[in-house]
C-alpha positions as CSV (number, residue, x, y, z in Angstrom):
1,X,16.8,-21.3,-8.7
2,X,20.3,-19.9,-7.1
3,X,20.7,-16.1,-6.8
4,X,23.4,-14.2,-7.1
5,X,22.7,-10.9,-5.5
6,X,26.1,-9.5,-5.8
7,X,26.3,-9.7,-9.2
8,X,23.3,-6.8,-8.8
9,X,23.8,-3.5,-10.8
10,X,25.4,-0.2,-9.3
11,X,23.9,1.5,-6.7
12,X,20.5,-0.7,-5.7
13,X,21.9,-2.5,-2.5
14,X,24.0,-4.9,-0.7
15,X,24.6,-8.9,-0.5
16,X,24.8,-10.5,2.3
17,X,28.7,-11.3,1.7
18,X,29.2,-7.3,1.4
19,X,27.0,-6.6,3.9
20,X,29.1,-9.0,6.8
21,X,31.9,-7.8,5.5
22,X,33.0,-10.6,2.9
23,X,32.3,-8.3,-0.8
24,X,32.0,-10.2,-3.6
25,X,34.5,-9.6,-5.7
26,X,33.1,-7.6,-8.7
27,X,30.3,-7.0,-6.8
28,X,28.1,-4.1,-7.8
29,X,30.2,-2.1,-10.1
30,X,29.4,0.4,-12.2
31,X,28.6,-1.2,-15.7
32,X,29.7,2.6,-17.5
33,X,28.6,6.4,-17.2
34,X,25.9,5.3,-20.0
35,X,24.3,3.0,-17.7
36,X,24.3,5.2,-14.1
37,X,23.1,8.3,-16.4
38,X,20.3,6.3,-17.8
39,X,19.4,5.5,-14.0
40,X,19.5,8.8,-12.9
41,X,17.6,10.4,-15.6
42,X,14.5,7.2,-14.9
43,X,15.0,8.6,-10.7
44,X,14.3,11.9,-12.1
45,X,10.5,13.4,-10.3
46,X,8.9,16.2,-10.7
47,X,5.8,18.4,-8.8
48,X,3.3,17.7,-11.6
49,X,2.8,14.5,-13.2
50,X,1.1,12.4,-10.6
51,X,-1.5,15.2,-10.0
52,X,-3.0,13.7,-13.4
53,X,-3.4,9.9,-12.4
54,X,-4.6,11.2,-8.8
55,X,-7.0,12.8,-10.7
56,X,-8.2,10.0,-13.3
57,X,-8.6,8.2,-9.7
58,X,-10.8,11.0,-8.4
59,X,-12.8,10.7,-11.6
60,X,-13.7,7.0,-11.4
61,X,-15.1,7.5,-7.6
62,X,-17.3,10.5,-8.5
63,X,-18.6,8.4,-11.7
64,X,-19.1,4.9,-9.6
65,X,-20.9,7.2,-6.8
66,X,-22.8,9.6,-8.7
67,X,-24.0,7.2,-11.4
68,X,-24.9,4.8,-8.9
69,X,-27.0,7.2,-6.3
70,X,-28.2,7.8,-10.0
71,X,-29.5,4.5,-10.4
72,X,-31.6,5.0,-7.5
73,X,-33.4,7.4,-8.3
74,X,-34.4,6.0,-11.2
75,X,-35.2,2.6,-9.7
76,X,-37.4,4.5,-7.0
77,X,-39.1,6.9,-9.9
78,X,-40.6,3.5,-12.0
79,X,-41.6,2.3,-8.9
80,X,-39.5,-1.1,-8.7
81,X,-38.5,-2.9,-5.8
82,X,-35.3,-2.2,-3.8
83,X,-33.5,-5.5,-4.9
84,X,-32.8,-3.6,-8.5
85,X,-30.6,-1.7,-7.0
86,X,-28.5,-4.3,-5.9
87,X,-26.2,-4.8,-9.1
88,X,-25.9,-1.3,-9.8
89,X,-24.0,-1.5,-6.1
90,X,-21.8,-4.3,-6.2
91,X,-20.6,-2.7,-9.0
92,X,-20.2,0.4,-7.3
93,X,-18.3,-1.3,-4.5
94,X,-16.2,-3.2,-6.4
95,X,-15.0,0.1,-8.3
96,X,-14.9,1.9,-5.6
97,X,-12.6,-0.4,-3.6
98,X,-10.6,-0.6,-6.8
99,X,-10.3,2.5,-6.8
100,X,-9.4,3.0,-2.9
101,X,-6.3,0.3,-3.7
102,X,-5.3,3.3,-6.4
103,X,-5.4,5.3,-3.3
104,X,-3.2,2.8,-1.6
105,X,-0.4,3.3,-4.8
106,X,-0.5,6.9,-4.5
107,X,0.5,5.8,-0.5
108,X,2.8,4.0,-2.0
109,X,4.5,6.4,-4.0
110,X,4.5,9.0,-1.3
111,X,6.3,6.7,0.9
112,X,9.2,6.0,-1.3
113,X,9.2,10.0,-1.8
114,X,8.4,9.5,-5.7
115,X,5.2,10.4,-5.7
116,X,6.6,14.6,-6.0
117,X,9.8,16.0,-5.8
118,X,9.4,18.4,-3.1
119,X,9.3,16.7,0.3
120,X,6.5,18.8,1.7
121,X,4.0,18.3,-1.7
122,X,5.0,14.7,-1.7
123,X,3.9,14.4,2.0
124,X,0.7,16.1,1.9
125,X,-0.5,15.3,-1.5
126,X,-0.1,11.6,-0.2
127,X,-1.7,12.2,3.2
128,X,-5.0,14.7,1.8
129,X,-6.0,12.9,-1.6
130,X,-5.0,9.2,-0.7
131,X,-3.9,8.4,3.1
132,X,-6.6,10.7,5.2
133,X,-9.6,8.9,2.8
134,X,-8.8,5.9,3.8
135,X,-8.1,6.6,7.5
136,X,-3.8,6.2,7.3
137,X,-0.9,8.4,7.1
138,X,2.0,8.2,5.1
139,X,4.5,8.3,7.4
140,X,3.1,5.2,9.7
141,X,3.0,3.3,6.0
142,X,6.4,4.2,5.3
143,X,7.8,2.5,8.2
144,X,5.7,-0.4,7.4
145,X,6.4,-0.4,3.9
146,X,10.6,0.7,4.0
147,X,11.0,-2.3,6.3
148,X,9.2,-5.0,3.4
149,X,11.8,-3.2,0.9
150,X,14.7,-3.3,2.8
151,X,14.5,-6.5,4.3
152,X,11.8,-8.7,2.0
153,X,11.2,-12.1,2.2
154,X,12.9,-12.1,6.0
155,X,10.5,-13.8,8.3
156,X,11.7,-11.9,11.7
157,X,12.4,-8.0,9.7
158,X,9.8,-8.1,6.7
159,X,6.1,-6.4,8.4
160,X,4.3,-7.8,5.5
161,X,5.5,-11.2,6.3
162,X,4.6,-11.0,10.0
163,X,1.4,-9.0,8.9
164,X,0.2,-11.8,6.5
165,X,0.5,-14.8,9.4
166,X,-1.1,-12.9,12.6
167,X,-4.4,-12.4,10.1
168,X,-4.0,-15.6,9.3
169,X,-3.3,-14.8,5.3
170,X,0.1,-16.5,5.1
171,X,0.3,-19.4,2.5
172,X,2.4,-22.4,2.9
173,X,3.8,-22.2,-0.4
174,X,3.8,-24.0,-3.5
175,X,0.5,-24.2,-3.9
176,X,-1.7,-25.6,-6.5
177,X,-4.6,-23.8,-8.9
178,X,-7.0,-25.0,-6.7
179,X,-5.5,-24.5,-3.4
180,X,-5.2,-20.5,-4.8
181,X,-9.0,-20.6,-6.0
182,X,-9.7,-22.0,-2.8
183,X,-7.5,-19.0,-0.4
184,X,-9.5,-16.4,-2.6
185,X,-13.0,-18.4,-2.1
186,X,-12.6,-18.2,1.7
187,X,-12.1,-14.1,1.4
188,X,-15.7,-14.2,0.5
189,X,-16.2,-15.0,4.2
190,X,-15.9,-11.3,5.2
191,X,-14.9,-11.7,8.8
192,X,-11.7,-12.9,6.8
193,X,-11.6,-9.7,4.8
194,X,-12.3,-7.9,8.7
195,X,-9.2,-9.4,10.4
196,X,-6.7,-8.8,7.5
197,X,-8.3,-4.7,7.5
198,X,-7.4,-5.1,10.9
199,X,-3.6,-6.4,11.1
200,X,-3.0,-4.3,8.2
201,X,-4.4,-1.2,10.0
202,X,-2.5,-2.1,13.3
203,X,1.2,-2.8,11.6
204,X,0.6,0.2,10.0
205,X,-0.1,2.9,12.8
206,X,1.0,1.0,15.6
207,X,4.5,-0.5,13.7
208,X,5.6,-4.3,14.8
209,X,7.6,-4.5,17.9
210,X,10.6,-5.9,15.6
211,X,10.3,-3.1,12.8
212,X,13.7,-2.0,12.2
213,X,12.6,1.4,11.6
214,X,10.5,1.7,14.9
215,X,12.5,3.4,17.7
216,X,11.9,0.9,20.6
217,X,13.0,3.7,23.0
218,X,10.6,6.4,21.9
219,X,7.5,4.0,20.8
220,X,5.1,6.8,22.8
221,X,1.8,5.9,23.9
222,X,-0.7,4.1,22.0
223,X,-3.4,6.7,23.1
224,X,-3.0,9.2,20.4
225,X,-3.1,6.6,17.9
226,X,-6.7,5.4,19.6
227,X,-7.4,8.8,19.8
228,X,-8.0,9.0,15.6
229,X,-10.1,5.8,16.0
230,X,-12.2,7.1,18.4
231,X,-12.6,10.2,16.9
232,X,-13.6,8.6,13.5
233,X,-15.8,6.5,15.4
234,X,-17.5,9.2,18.1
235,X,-18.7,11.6,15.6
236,X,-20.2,9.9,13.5
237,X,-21.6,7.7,16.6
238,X,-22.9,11.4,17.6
239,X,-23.8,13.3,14.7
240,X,-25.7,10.2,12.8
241,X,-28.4,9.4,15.3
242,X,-29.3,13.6,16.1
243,X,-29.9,14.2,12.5
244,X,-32.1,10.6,12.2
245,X,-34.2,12.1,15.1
246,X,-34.5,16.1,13.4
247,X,-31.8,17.6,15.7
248,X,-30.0,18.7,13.0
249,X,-28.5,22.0,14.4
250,X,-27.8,19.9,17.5
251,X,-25.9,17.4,15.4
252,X,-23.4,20.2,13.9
253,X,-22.8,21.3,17.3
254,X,-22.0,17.7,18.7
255,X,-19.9,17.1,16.0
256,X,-17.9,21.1,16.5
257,X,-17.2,19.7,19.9
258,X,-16.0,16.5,19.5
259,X,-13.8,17.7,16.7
260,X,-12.3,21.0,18.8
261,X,-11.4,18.7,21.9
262,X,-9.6,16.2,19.9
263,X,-7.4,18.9,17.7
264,X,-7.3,20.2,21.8
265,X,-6.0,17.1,22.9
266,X,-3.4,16.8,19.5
267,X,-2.4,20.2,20.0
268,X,-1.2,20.3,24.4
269,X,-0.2,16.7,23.6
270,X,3.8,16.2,24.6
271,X,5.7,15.2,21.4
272,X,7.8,12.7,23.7
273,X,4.3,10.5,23.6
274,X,3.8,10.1,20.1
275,X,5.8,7.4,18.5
276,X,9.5,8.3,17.2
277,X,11.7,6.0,14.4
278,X,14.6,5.9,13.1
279,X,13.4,7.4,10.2
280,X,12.3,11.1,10.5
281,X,9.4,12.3,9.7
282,X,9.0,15.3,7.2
283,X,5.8,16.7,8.9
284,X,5.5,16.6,12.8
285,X,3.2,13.9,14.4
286,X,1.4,16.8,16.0
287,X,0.7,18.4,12.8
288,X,-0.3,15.0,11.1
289,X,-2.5,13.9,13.8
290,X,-4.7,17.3,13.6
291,X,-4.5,17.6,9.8
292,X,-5.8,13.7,9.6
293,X,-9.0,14.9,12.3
294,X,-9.4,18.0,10.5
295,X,-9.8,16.1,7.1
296,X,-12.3,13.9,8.7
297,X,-14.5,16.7,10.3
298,X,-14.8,18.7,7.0
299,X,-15.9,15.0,5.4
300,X,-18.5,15.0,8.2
301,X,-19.3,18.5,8.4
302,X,-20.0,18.2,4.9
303,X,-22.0,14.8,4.9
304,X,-24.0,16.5,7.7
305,X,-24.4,19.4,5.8
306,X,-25.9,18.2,2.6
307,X,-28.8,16.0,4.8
308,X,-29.7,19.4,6.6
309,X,-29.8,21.0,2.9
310,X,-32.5,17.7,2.0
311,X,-30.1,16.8,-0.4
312,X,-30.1,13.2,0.1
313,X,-29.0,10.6,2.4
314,X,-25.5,11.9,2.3
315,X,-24.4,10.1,5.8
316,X,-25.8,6.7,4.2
317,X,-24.2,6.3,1.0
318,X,-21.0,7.5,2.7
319,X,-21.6,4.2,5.0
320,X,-22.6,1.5,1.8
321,X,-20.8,3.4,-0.6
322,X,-17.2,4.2,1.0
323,X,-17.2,2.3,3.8
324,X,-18.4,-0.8,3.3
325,X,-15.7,-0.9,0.1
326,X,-12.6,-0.1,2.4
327,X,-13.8,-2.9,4.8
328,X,-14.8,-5.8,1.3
329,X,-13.4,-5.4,-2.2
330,X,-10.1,-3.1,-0.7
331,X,-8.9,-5.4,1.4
332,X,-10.1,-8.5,-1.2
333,X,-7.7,-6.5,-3.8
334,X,-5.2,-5.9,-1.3
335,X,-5.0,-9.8,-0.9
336,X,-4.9,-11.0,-4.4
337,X,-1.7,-8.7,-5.1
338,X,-0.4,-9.0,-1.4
339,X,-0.3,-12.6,-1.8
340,X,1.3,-13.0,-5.7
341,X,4.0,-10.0,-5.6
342,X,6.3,-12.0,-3.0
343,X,4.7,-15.6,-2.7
344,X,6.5,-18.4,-3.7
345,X,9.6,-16.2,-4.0
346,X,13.0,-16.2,-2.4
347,X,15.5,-13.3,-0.7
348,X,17.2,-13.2,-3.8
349,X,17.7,-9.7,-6.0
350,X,15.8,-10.6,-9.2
351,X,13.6,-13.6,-7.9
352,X,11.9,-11.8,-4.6
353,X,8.6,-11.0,-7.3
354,X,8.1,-10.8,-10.8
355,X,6.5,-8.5,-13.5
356,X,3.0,-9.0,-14.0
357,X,1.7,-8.0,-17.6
358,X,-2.7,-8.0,-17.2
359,X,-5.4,-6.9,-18.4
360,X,-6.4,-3.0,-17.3
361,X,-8.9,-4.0,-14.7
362,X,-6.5,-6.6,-12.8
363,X,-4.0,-3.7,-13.3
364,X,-6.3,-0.8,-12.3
365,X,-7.9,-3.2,-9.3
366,X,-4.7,-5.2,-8.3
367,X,-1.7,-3.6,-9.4
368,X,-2.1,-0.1,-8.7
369,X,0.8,2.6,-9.8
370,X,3.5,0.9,-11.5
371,X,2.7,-2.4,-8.9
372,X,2.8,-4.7,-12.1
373,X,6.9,-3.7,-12.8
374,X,7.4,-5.3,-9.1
375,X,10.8,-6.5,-9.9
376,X,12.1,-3.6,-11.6
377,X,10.4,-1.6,-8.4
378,X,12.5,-3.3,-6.0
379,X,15.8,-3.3,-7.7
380,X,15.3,0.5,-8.0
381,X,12.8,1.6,-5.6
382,X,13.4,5.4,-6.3
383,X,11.7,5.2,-9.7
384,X,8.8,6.6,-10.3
385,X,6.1,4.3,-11.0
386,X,5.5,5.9,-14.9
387,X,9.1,5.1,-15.7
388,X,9.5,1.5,-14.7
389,X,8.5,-0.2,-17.6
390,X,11.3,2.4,-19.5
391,X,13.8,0.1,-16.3
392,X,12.5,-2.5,-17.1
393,X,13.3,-2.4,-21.0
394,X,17.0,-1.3,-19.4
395,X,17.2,-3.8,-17.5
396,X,16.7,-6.6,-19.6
397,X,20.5,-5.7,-21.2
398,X,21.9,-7.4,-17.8
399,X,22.0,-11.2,-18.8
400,X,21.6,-11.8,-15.4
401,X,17.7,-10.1,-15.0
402,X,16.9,-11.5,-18.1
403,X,17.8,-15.0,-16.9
404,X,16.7,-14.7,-13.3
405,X,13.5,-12.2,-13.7
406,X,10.6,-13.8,-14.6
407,X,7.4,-12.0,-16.5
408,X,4.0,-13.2,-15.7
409,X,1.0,-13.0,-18.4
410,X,-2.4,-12.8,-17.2
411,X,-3.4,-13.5,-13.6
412,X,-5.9,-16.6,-14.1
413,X,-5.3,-17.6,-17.2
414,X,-2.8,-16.8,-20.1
415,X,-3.8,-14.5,-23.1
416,X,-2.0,-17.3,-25.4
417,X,-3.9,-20.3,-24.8
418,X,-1.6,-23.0,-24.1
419,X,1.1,-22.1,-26.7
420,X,4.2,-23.9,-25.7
421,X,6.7,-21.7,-24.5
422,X,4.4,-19.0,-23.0
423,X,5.2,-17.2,-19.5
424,X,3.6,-17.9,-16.6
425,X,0.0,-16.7,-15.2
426,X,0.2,-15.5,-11.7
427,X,-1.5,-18.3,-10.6
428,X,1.0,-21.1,-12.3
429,X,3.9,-18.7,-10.8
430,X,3.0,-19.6,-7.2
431,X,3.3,-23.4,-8.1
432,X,6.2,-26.6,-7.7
433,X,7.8,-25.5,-11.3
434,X,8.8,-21.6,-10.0
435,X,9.0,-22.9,-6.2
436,X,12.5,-21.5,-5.3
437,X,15.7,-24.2,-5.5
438,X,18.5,-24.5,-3.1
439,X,19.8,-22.0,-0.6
440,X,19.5,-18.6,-2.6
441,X,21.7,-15.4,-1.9
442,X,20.7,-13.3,0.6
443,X,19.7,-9.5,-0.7
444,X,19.2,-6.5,1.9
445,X,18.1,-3.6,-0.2
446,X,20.5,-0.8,1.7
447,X,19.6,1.8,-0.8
448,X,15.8,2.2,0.3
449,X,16.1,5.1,2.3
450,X,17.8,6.9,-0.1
451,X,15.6,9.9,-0.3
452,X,14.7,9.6,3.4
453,X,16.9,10.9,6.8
454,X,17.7,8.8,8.8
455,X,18.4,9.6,12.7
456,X,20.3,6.5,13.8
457,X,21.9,4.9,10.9
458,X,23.9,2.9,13.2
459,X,20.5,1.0,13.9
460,X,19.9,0.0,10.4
461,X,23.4,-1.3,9.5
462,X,23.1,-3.4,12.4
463,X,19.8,-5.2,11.5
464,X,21.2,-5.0,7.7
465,X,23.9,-7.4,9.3
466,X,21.6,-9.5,11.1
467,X,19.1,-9.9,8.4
468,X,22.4,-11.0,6.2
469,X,23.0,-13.5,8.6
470,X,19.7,-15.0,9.2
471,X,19.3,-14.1,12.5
């Protein structure tokens, strides 16, 4: 499969013969005023639309929960044993963890700057409904996730790539059906599922040392990052065990105190400790890092408040319900898209992933926000993820998507049978027959940052130039 990247449409990035200074010739010109207005009306955002599928989110969380803690009550009421409550949960916590990968495309969306048009709303929508629930920020994913966009597929520059092998997720691919079945089967191990939570949590706050986007200069110190793990971990270390024991009052005041010396520390902190990129950040780190401990003491305050009302075990569903999700069927989710977006792929502009047409679980569970149109994603990052099936129906008038891209139907098997002629499944994707062919052209995706500012653009052209040349 040979790649042309230079033969790429106007405006969506750079091959590596442009990039070193050798253009192709005909490279990347504008195919007509039609064409670019088309594009520019499918970049278009807006402050409204995305409040609605953050919402339908919202909605399947409080259902899974409530109904669930339902179930319990009910169970408990006939007098059955605990065991019955068992399915009722894993359903729970596989919805839920669905659901927090939703959380995880609204992230996503945030990062790229699509997910609103104003900057601020864009930044704290993202942080406050998806990023602070599942103990992130945007801004430490976008450096993460900018790099994978700008530079994918490239073993040294691409975090994901680097992410995937220190957790020991990386396939050696081809693989077959049963060496797939077999990766997913050993997820079920969770320590598995616990080391890639980990790597993903530490490229993500703490950056790689090679991130292109990370300003080696002004990395800071790792404390204040700590700092948000031990808070997360200290309060609820304090406040659980003084309620257990009838100290309630004592509990809310443990928990005050903990939470006031932390914003403390955030607060007289020097900015010159807290980690600087090349990529600035729309909200300071100061006011990030007390927004994300001040969205996890009102979560607290508020679990701790409804036990001292006799509510209910607030503090333990929040553990089986929410936490043991983010740390199982999140991360098992994470995988099974992580692993078939970019696997078996090549640096090349339309084969570095694929479309992925599913059913609406796998969609809703794998291929959060627009994450099934991956190809049209990366060739136009700055659409928003309800318009890019509409690019995707544009771009299949370039012959050269429509012979390169590839559409995958169904992730373990096909909705057609065995009908000759049929797409792929995501699973036959990742085998010998789609396995890339010869030495592909190199694509660096310069047009990622579009909607971001960048402080030292200098830096970025000169690992654009390095990525081109393999180095």
């Amino acid at each position: 499969m040979t790649v042309d990247a230079g033969s790429a449409l106007s405006g969506s990035g750079l091959s590596a013969r442009e990039i070193v200074g050798t253009p192709d010739k005909g490279a990347d010109r504008p195919r007509g005023v039609r064409r670019g207005d088309a594009i520019r009306e499918l970049k278009k955002r807006d402050n409204f639309t995305n409040f609605g599928p953050i919402a339908f989110v919202y909605l399947v969380i409080v259902a899974a929960i409530s109904l669930t803690i339902l179930s319990y009550g009910l169970v408990a009421e006939v007098g059955l044993g605990w065991w019955w409550n068992i399915p009722m949960t894993l359903l729970c916590i596989a919805v839920v963890g669905a659901s927090q990968h939703q959380f995880g495309g609204v992230i996503h969306e945030g990062t790229h700057f699509i997910l609103f048009e104003n900057k601020t709303l864009n930044e704290l929508a993202s942080d406050w409904l998806a990023a602070f629930p599942i103990f992130t920020s945007t801004f430490h994913f976008r450096l993460h996730h900018l790099a994978h966009h700008q530079f994918i597929n490239d073993p040294v520059r691409d975090p994901d790539c680097a992410q995937l092998h220190d957790s020991g997720h990386d396939l050696d691919f081809p693989i077959t059906h049963v060496e797939m079945l077999r990766a997913l089967a050993k997820q079920l191990w969770l320590p598995n599922l616990f080391r890639y939570v980990m790597a993903r949590a530490r490229y993500s706050a703490l950056g790689a040392v090679n991130n292109p986007y990370v300003d080696n200069q002004r990395r800071g110190e790792k404390l204040p990052t700590v700092a948000i793990i031990l808070y997360a971990i200290v309060a609820s270390a304090v406040t659980v065990p003084l309620l257990q024991t009838g100290h309630g009052y004592w509990a809310l005041g443990a928990l005050a105190a903990v939470t006031a010396a932390t914003i403390a520390y955030f607060y007289f902190l020097d900015e010159e400790k807290l980690p600087h990129a090349h990529v600035d950040a729309v909200i300071s780190h100061r006011i990030t890092n007390i927004s994300r401990v001040g969205y996890l003491a009102i979560v607290y305050f508020a679990l701790t408040g409804i036990e001292l009302a006799g509510w209910g075990p607030a503090w333990m569903y929040f553990g089986l319900l929410w936490m043991v999700p983010l740390f199982t069927t999140f991360p098992l989710f994470m995988i099974m898209r992580q692993w078939v977006q970019h696997g078996n792929g090549d640096r090349g502009r339309y084969t570095n992933t694929r479309v992925f047409l599913v059913n609406p679980f796998i969609r809703y569970a794998v291929f959060p926000f627009g994450m099934d149109y991956h190809l049209p994603h990366h060739i136009y990052a700055s659409v928003p993820h309800y318009k890019l099936k509409g690019l995707h129906e544009l771009l299949l008038q370039e012959p050269e998507y429509r012979e390169k891209g590839i559409v995958v139907e169904g992730y373990f098997n096909s909705p057609y049978g065995d009908v000759e002629g049929r797409n792929p499944t995501v699973i036959e994707v990742l085998g010998e027959k789609y396995a890339p062919k010869g030495d592909s052209e190199v694509y660096v995706d310069t047009n990622t940052l579009e909607y971001a500012k960048v402080r030292d653009p200098e830096a970025i052209a000169r690992e654009n130039a390095a990525s081109a040349r393999g180095e």
